[in-house]
N, C-alpha and C positions, 0 to 999 in steps of 0.2 A: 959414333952413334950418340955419344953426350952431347956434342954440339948440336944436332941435330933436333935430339929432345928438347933441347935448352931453348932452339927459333920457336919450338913449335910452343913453344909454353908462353915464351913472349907475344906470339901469332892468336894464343886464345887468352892471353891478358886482356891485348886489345882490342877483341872483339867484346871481350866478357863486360868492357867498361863502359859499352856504347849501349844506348838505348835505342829505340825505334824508331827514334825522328831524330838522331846527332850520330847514327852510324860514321864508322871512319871512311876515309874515302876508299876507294877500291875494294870493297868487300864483295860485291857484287861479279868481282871478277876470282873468286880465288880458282885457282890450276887445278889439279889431280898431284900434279909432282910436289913433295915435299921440299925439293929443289929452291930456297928462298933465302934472302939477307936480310940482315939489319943494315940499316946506313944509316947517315944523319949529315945533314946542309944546314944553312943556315941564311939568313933572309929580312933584306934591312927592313927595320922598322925608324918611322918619322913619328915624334913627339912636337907638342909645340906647347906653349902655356893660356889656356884661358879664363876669361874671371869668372868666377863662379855665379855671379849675381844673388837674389834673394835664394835664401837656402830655406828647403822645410825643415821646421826647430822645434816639432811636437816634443815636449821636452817637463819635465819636475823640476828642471835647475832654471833661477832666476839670473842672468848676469848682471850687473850694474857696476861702472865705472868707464876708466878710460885712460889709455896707455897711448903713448907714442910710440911708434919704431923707427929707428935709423934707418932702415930697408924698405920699408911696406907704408912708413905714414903713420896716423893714427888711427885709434880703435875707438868707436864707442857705444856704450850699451847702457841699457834700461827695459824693464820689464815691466806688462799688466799683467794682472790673475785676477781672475774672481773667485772667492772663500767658499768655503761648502759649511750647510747647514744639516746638523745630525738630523734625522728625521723626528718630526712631531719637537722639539727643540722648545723648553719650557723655562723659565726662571721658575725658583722656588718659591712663590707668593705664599705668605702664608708664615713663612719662617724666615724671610728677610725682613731685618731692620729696617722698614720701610720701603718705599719702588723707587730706590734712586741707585745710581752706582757709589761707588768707594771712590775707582777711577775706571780709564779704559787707556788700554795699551796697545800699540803693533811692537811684536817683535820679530826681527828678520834674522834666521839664523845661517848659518854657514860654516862647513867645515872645513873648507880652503878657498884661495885664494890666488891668482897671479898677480907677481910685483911686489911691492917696495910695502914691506911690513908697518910703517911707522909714517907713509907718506900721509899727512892732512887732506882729508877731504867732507864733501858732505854730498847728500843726497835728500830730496825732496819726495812728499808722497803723498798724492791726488787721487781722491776719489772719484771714479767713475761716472760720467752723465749717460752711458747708453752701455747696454748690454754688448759684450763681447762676439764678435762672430767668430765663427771658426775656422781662423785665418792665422795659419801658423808658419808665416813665412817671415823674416828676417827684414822686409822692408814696409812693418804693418807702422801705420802710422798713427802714432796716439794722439793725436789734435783732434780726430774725428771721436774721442771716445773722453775728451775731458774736455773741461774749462779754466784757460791756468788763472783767471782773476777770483773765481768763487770757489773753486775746489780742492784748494790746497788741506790738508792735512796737516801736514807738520814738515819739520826739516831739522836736518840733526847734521852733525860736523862727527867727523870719526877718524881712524886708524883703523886696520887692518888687524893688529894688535891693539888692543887695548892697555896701555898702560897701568891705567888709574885701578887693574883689577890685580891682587898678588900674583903672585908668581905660582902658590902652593895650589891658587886655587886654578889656574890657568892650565897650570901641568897635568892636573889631574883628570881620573879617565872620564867624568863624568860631564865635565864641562864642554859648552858647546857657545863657540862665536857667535856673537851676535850684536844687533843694531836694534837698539830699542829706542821707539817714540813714544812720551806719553800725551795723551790724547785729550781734549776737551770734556772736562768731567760730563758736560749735556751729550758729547757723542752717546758715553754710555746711557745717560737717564732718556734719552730718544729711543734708543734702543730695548728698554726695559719698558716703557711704555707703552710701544708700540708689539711688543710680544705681547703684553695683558691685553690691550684693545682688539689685536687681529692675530690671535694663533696661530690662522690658516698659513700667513705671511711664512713661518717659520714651518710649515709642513714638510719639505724637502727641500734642497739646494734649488731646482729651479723657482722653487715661490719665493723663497730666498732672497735670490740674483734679478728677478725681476720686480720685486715689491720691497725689499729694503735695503740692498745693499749690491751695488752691481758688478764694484771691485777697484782694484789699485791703479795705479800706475806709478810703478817707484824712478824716477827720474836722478840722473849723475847734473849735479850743478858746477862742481868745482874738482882739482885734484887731477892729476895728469900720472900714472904709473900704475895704478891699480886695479884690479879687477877683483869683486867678492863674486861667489860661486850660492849664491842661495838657494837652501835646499825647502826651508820650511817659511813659512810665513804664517804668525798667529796672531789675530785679532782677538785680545780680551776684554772680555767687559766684568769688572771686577765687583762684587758688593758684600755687605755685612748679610751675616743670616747668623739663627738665634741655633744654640742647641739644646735637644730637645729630648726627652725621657722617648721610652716605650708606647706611650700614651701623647706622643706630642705636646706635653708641653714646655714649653720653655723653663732651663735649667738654669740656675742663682749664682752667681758664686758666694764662697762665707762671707762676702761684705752687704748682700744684698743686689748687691747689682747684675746686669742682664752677662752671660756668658755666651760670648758671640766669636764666630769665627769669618776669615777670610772667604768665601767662596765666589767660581768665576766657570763662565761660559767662554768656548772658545769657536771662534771660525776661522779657519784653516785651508791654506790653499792647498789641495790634495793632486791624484791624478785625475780624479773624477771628472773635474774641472777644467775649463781652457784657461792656457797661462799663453803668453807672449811674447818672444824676445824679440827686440827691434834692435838693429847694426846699423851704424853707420861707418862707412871707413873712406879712407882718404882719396886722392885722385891719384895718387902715386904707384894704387897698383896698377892702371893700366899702362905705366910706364916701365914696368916688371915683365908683363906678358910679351910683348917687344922685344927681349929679348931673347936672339935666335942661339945662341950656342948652350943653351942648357934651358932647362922648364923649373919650374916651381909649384909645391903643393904649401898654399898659405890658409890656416882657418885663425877664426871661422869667415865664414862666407867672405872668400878670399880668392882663391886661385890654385885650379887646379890642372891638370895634364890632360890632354886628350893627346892619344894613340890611335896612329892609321895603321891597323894591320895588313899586313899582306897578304889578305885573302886571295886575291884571282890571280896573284904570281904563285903561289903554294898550289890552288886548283888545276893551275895549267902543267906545273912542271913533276905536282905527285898524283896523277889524274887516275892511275893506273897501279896506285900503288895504295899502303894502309899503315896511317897515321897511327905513330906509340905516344909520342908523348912532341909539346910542343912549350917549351919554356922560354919564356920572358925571364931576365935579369937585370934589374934597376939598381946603376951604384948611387948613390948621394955623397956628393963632396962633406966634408969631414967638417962638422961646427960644435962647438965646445959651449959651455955653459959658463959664462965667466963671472955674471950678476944675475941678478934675481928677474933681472929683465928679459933675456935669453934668451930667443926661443927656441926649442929644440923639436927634433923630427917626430910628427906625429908617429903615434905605438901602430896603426893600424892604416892600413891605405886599401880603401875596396875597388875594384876593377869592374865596369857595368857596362852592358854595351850604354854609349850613349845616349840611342833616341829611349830606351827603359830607365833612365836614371831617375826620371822624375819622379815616374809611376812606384818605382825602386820605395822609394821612403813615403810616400802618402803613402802607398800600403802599406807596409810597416812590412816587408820583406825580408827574407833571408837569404843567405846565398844559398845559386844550385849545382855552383859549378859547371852550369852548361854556359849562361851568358851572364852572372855575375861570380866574382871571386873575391877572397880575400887572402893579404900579405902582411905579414905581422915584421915589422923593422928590425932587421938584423943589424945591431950596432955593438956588439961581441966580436963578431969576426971581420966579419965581408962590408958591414957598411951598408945595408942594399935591403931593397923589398923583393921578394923571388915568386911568381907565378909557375908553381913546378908544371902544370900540366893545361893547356890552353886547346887541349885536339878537340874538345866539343864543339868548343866554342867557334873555331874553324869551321866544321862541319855544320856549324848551325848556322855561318853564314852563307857558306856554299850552298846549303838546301834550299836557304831563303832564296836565294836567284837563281836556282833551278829552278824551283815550282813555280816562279813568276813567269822563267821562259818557258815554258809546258804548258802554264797555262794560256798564254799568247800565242802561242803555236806559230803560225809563219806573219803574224801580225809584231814578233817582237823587235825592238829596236832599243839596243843596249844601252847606247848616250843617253835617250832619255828617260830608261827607267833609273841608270845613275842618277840623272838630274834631279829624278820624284824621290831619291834613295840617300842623299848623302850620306848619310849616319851610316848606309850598309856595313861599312867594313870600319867605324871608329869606335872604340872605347873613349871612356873616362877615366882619371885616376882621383881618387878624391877620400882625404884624411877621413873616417870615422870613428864612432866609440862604439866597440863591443859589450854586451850585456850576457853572461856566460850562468847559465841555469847552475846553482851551487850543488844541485845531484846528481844530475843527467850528465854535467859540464859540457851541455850544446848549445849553442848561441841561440838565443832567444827574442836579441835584438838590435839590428843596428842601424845609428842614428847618424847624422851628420855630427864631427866634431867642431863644438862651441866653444871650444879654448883656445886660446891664443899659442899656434902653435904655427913651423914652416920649417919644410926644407929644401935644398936645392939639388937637384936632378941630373943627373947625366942625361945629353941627348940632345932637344932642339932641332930646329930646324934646317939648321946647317951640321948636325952629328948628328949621324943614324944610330940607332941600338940595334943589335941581333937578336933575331926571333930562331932560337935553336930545336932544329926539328929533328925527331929521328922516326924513321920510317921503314916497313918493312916492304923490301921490292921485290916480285916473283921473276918468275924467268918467260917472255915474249911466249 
């Protein structure tokens, strides 16, 4: 009788886990006799590697620089933003030393890094001729959006680390990397002027972006190994201001003279805002996807896996029977970390049917576990990414070509709604970055990963993987 109890508990698991439109298969058939087994088969799956193309990078992180790989080619990247204006946005007239600035600064800050700590380089930064659209994919082109003979800004030579800054100050908790340019003292006196003549300009971010300042574009000139991770970007415009009693007036000090301080407005590329990463990378990945005895998942917008499951072999051979559970097991050949260059298996690999991948991140989607999933890299034990349970997903493609044949009734013809279908039966695998709510600890958000990251796959075109199914069979 325990065993008994035991099918039948497994029997309303699986039922209990389906919804109304990804029922298991065979449900529709269950017996009177409690007479029933578990079993489990298993059922090749085909991988193969394709490029990812432009990726959506709706993103707060800036990347700029540019590495080589041994494997993959080279990487390169540069970012626009446009800054946001607090609303209504005033200088202090009235208690500044005059309407001019002190100076004006960009500083670009970052809390990490990929590559070579100490490698030379520099990077360029061009103001805006046209307002940004909102176009967040991976291959936006910033020629349409500057002018590189009149627009330049400034240019700065850097490190990764900074030497020239101590050590006690560098260690400590407060300190934060960064890339500072200082700026054409009339940047800021334009700036200061043109808030006294037209306040309105400065009424929110978009009067802002379209009337005085429309945004960056931080450009990689030189330097091969590095990648900065920028998180904030601050435009200051700095000037003298007087201080002042209760009564507003202006305070002495004992010599007579005016008692003045620092004071400074800042704009800020936030979320509020569209920012941009543009990639370029080398020809050598599509000499990677070629290869048939294993696949690759390379970011960013790099190269990822597409899986053909074996939907209509699973339909025909468990037609009559109900799906427990249906696991994918993904090993990755073994890579070590030996320099700073290295790159190692991205932390998270999300599973989507393919023709939803796109829709997937413009939305800003989460998984359902019916038709996307996620795998978080086991490199502890097994080496591997693990999809424990894929039976919805099954069943949501089997429904999908059911209802299509129901719906065509004695009009249907199966080649060619294949032909209108290819996606039907494929996934994608593709490296992303989780965003984990700090109270709820529920994903909140994920994006395509923009780091420089790859690993290599078991599987290809010529090695099938196992798609391990176990299912509950009743008795004829």
């Amino acid at each position: 009788m325990k065993i008994k109890h035991l099918l039948m508990a497994l029997l309303a698991s699986a039922i209990y886990s389906c919804d109304d439109t990804t029922g298991s298969l065979g449900l529709d058939m269950l017996p009177g006799s409690d007479n029933v087994n578990v079993s489990s088969t298993s059922f090749d799956v085909t991988t193969k590697s394709i490029l990812s193309g432009p990726v959506f990078a709706k993103t707060d992180i800036g990347y700029v620089g540019k590495y080589t790989d041994p494997d993959f080619g080279y990487f390169e990247s540069g970012f626009l933003t446009q800054l946001n204006c607090t609303d209504s946005l005033q200088f202090p007239f009235g208690v500044m030393a005059g309407d001019t600035a002190h100076l004006a600064e960009l500083v670009l800050y970052y809390d990490s890094y990929f590559g070579d700590s100490l490698n030379a380089c520099k990077m360029s930064v061009y103001e805006l001729n046209k307002v940004l659209d909102k176009n967040h994919y991976t291959n936006i082109n910033p020629d349409n959006y500057y002018n590189k003979s009149t627009g330049l800004i400034g240019s700065k030579s850097y490190s990764a680390v900074d030497l020239s800054i101590s050590d006690s100050i560098r260690n400590s908790s407060n300190y934060s990397k960064y890339v500072r340019f200082v700026l054409p003292k009339s940047f800021g006196d334009d700036m200061i002027k043109l808030n006294k003549e037209h306040p309105e300009y400065f009424y929110n971010a978009d009067a802002f972006i379209k009337n005085v300042f429309k945004g960056l574009y931080v450009k990689s000139d030189y330097g091969d190994g590095t990648i900065l991770y920028i998180n904030h970007v601050n435009l200051n415009i700095i000037y003298n201001s007087h201080y002042t009693d209760s009564l507003g007036n202006f305070l002495k000090k004992k010599d007579g003279t005016d008692s003045l301080y620092y004071g400074k407005r800042t704009f800020a590329a936030t979320k509020e805002i569209i920012q941009a990463n543009q990639f370029k990378t080398s020809q050598k990945l599509a000499e990677k996807v070629n290869e048939k005895d294993w696949t690759y998942l390379k970011s960013p917008a790099g190269i990822f896996t597409e899986v053909t499951l074996p939907v209509q072999q699973i339909a025909d051979q468990l037609s009559k029977d109900t799906l427990n559970t249906v696991k994918l097991s993904i090993n990755n050949y073994h890579q070590e970390k030996v320099n700073q260059y290295s790159l190692l298996a991205p932390k998270y690999m999300l599973l989507v049917r393919e023709k939803d991948a796109t829709s997937f991140f413009e939305k800003n989607e989460i998984i359902d576990n019916i038709t996307s999933y996620l795998a978080v890299h086991n490199n502890s034990k097994n080496n591997n990414y693990t999809f424990g349970n894929l039976s919805r997903l099954i069943s949501t493609c089997i429904a999908e070509k059911k209802a299509a044949k129901e719906k065509a009734g004695k009009d249907w013809n199966e080649q060619q709604w294949l032909s209108q279908n290819p996606l039907w039966n494929k996934v994608v695998l593709i490296p992303v970055n989780v965003t984990v709510d700090n109270n709820s600890n529920n994903i909140n958000r994920i994006q395509h990963d923009l780091s420089p990251a790859s690993v290599k796959l078991e599987g290809g075109e010529n090695n099938k993987l196992k798609l391990e199914v176990t299912y509950t069979k009743f008795p004829n």
